[in-house]
N, C-alpha and C positions, 0 to 999 in steps of 0.2 A: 514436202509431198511430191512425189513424183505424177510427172505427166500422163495424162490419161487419153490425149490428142492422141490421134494416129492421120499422117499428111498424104495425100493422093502424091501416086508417082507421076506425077510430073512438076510437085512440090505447089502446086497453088494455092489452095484451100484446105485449113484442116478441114478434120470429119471430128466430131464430137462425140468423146465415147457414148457407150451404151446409156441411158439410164440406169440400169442397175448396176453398173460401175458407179455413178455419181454417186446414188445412195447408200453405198457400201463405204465410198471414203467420206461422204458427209455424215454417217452413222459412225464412224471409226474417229472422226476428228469429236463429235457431241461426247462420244462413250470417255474418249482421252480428257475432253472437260469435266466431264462430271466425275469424273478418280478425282482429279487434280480441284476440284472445289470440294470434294467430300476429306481429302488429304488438308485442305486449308481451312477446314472446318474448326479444327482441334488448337487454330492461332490466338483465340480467343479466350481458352480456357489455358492456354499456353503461356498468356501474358498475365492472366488472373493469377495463377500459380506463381509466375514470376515476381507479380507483386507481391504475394502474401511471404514470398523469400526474403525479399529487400526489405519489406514490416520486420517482418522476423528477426533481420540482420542487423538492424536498425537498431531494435528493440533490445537485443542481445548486447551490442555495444552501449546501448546508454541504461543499461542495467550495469555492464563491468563499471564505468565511471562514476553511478548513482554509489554502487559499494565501494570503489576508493575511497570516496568523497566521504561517506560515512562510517569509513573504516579512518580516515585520516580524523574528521572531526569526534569520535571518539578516543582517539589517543589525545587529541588536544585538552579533550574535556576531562581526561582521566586526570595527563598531567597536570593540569591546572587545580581540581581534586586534592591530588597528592602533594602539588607545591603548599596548596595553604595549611592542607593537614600537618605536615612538619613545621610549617611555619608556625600554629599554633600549641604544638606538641614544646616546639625549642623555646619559642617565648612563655611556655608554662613550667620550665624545666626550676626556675629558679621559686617558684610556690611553688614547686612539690619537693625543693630542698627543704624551704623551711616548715612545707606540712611533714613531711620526715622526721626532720629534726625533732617537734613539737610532738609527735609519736613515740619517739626512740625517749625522749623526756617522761610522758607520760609514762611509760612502761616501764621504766626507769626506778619512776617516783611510787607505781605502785607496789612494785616488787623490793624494795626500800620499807616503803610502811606496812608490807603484810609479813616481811621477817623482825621489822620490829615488835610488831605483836604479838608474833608467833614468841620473843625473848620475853613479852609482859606477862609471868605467870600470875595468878590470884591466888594470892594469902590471906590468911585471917586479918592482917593488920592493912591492908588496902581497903576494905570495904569495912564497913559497922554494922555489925551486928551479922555478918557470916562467922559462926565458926568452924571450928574442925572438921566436925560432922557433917556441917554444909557443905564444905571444901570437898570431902569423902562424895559426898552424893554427887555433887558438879564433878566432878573428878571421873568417877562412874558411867556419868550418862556423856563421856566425853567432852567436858567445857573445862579446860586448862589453863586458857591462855585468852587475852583477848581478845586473838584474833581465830577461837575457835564458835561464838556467837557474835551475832548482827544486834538483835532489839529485842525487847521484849512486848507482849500485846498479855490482853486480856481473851480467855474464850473457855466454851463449856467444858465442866471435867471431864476427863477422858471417860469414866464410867455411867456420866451422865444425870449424877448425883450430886448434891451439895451447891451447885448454883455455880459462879463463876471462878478460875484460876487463871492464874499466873503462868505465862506459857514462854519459854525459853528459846527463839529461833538460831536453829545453826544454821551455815551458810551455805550449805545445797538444799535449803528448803525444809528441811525437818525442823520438828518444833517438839518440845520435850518438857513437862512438868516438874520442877523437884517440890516434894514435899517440905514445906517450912519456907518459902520463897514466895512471900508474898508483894504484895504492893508496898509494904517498910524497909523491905528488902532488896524488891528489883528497881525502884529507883534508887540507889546508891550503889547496886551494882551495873546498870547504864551510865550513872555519873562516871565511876571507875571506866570505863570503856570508852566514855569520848572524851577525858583525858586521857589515855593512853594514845587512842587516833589522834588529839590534838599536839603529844609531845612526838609522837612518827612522823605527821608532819611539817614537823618543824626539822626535827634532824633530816628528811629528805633532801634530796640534791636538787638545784634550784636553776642549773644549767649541764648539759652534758657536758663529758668528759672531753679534751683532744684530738682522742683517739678514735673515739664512735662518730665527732664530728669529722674527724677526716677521713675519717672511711665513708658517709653519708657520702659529703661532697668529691670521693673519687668514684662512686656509684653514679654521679649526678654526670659529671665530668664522660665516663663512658659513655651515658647514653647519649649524650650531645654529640663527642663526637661519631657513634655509630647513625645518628639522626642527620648530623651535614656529610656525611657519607654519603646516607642512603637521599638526601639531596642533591647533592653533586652528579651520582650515576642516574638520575628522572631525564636532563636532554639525553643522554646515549643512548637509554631504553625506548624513548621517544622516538629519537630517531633513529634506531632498528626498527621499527614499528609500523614509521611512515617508508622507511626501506622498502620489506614486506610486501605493504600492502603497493605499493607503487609494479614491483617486481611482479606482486599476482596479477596486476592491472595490465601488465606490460603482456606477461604473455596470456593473457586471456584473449587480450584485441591479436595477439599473434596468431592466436589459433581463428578467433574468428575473423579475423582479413584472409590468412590462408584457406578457409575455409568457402570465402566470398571469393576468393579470385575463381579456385576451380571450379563454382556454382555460375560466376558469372561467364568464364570460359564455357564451360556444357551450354548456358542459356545463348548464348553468341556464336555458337555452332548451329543449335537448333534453331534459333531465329535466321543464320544465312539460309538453311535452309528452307524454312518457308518463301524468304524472298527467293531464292531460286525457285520452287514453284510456280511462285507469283509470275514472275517473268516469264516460265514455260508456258502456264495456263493465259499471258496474256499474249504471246507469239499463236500461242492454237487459235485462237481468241481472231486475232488478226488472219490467221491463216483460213479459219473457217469461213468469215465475213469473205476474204479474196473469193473462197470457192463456189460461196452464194454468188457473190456479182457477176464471177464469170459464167457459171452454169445455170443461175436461176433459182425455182422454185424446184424443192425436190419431192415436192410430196406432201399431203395434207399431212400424214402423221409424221413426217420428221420438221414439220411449220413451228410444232410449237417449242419440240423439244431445243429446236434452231433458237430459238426465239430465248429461253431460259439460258442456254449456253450461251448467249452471248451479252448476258447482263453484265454491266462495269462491277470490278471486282469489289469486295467489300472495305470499305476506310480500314486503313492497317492503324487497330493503336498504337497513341506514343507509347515508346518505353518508359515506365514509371520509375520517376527520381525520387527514393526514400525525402523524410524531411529529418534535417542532421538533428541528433541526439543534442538536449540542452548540455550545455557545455558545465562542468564542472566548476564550484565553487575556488578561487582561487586560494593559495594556501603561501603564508608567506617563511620565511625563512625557519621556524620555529614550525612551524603546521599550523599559527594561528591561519584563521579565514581572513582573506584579504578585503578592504574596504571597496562597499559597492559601484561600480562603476554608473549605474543606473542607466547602462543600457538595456534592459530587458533580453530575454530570449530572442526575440527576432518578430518581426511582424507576420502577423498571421495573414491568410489569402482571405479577400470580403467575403460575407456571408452572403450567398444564395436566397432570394425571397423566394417565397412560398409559390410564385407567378414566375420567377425565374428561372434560366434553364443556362449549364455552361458546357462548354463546349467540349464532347470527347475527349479524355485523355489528360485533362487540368485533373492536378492533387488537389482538388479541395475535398471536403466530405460534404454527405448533405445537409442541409443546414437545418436545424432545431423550429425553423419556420414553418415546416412541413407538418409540426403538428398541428397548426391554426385549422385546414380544410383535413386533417383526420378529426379535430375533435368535434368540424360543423356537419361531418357526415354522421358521425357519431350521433351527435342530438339528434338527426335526421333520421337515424335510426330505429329512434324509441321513440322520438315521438312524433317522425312524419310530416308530413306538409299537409299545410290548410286545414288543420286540424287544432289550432292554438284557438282560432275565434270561435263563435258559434255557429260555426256551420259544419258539415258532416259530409264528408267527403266519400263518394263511393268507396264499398269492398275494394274491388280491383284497383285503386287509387293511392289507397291506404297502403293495400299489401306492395304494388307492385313499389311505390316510393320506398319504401323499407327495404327491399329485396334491394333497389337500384342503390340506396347509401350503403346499408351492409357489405356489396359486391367492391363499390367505391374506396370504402376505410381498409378492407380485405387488403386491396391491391395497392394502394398508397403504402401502408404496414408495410407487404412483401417487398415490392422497390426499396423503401426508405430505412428499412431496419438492416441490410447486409452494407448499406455506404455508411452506415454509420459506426461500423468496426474498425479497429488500425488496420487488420489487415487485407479488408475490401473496401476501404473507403475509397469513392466516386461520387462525381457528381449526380443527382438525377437525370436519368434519360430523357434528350431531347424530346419537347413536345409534351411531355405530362403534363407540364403546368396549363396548358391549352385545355387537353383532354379534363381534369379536372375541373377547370375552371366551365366548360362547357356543362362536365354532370351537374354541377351546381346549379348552372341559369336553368337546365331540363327540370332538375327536381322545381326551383322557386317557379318556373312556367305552369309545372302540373301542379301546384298550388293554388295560381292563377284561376286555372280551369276549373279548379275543384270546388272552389270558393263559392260557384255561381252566380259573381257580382258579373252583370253585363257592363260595369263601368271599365272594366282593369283587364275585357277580353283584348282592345288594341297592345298593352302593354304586354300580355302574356302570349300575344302571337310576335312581338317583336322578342322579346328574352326567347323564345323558342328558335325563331330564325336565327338569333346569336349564338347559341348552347349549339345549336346544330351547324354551324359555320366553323366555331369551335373545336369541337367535336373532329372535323372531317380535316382541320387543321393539324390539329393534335396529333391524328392517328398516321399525318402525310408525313410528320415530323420524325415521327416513333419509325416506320418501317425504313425511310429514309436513314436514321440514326442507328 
């Protein structure tokens, strides 16, 4: 500030400027305050911002390690999957040789007994009492050979007449009557048919050949080896896998560190510069105060604004330290998860009581104890004070207790539900737990009152004097904080 003095020529005595010089540079130094705490106004939201970055930053890194971590331990669990799956696959190779073989046998043996049936034709001299003629009509309705009927049954004639016959089944299900084939007949021509099945049989082959068996077992042999194959290559796919997923990890955190250096560069420009205001607005701060003592009072209306300009500046918060992302499952040479150390995550910061208050700028959130005095203003709410015995508490009483808890649970909510987000979490503001703790003894006071026992008026004038001591604590706390 330049001098405002002007010195008699003969240098002895200043003269002190004008008045309206004084109040021109004491209005020009308030006007330079009030920019500069209106410019330092937006530190607050500056630093809230900067936390919800650092949550953010936080959060973004211990999501990339959360998905390594579960990108690693599903490879483990696949491998480990597919180890046993072949494992049980190669130790079953040798029952599914011999279920093979035991198939290749069967098919063998039936294609064996149904060409030898097919060679057993029916002649008149195999059966008694078919002749020719019978031969001719079996011959007819296609029954040649053995192995061209299954069995015979009984069932109604075909025209639905004469009561029951003698019915001939072929081997896709049809079933055929000959006339003159009756029950003297078709038993002896079933008898012929399973001796012919019983001498097919007997000529059938009763173990495969060589050749079919060496080719089973070079079928078997392939798959084994394409099976320790496809075992041998499960660590290299594994570990591509855990590659990967390590490399996507690697530059995920690349981009978000790169990402946090130039966030936390812009945040550490803009933070010098509020401290540079801060230091400017407290040089004016000091320069104004000089101007006061040296020249005085300047004037009822620039008293007060004097008076506002020169409040100590507001507590600069700390800069807020994210809390380090839990650290990842360790992972041993193979990607199995390593054995637990049991040291936990890390120690958590105490929990805040519900009467507790900590101090600006501590990472803790608020604590879950806060809902004890929402949920007793809550009752408070609906059903009031002095109101539970039988007595009847004034309208005004009634209403205004209700109004005061509804107002109370409002504002507890509003505080307590943004700290308890990742990315605004804070402690409660100094002094609440006062200020609450005070609506509480007010409302049980006006209880007191309301009750009109003249015994419990001494105690409801002292809980009043407390709630109101309270109260004026709490609120000294809050503007202060």
């Amino acid at each position: 500030m330049t001098e405002s003095t002007t010195t008699l020529r003969d240098g002895h005595a200043p003269v002190p400027p004008p008045p309206a010089e004084i109040r021109a540079e004491r209005r020009r130094l308030i006007e330079s305050i009030r920019a500069l705490r209106r410019l330092l106004d937006g530190r607050r939201a500056f630093e809230l911002a900067d936390r919800r970055r650092l949550n953010r930053e936080a959060r973004d890194r211990g999501r990339a390690e959360a998905a390594c971590a579960k990108t690693l331990q599903r490879v483990h669990e696949r491998r480990l999957r597919r180890e046993r799956s072949l494992a049980r696959r190669l130790d079953g190779l040798d029952g599914k040789r011999e279920h093979q073989e035991r198939r290749a046998l069967m098919v063998l043996r039936r294609e064996s007994i149904e060409s030898s049936l097919r060679a057993t034709r029916l002649t008149t001299s195999d059966v008694n009492g078919i002749g020719a003629g019978l031969i001719r009509d079996l011959t007819a309705a296609g029954i040649r050979t053995a192995a061209d009927f299954t069995r015979v049954s009984w069932g109604k004639a075909p025209n639905g007449k004469g009561g029951e016959v003698l019915y001939i089944h072929r081997p896709h299900g049809r079933k055929v009557h000959i006339n003159g084939i009756g029950e003297h007949r078709g038993r002896p021509l079933m008898e012929w048919r399973r001796a012919a099945v019983a001498r097919a049989k007997a000529r059938a082959p009763q173990e495969l050949p060589p050749d079919q068996r060496h080719r089973i077992a070079e079928i078997i042999e392939a798959e084994r080896a394409r099976l320790q194959a496809e075992a041998a290559e499960l660590p290299r796919e594994a570990d591509a896998a855990r590659e990967d997923a390590v490399r996507l990890r690697t530059e995920a955190l690349s981009r978000l560190t790169e990402a946090a250096r130039e966030a936390a560069r812009s945040a550490a420009e803009r933070r010098a510069e509020f401290d540079a205001m801060a230091e400017q607005l407290a040089a004016l701060q000091a320069e104004l105060a000089a101007h006061r003592d040296r020249y005085g009072d300047a004037g009822r209306r620039l008293r007060r604004a004097q008076t506002r300009a020169l409040r100590p500046l507001p507590a600069v918060p700390a800069p807020y330290i994210p809390p380090a992302p839990p650290a990842p499952p360790a992972h041993g040479a193979h990607g199995e998860p390593g054995p637990d150390d049991g040291t936990g995550s890390g120690a958590g910061a105490p929990a805040d009581g519900p009467w507790a208050e900590a101090a600006p700028g501590t990472q803790v959130r608020a604590s879950l104890a806060w809902l004890l005095p929402v949920a007793l203003f809550a009752l408070f709410t609906v059903a009031g004070v002095g109101e539970l015995g039988d007595t009847t508490p004034p309208l005004w009483l009634r209403a205004g207790s209700r109004l005061t808890a509804l107002a109370a649970t409002t504002e507890l909510l509003r505080l307590w539900v943004p700290r308890r987000r990742p990315w605004t979490a804070g402690p409660m503001p100094p002094g609440t737990g006062a200020q609450c703790a005070g609506v509480f003894l007010a409302l049980v006071a006006a209880g007191m009152f309301g009750s009109g026992d003249t015994g419990v008026l001494g105690a409801a004038w002292t809980t009043g004097g407390l709630s109101a001591l309270l109260l004026a604590t709490g609120t000294v706390r809050r503007r202060k904080g």
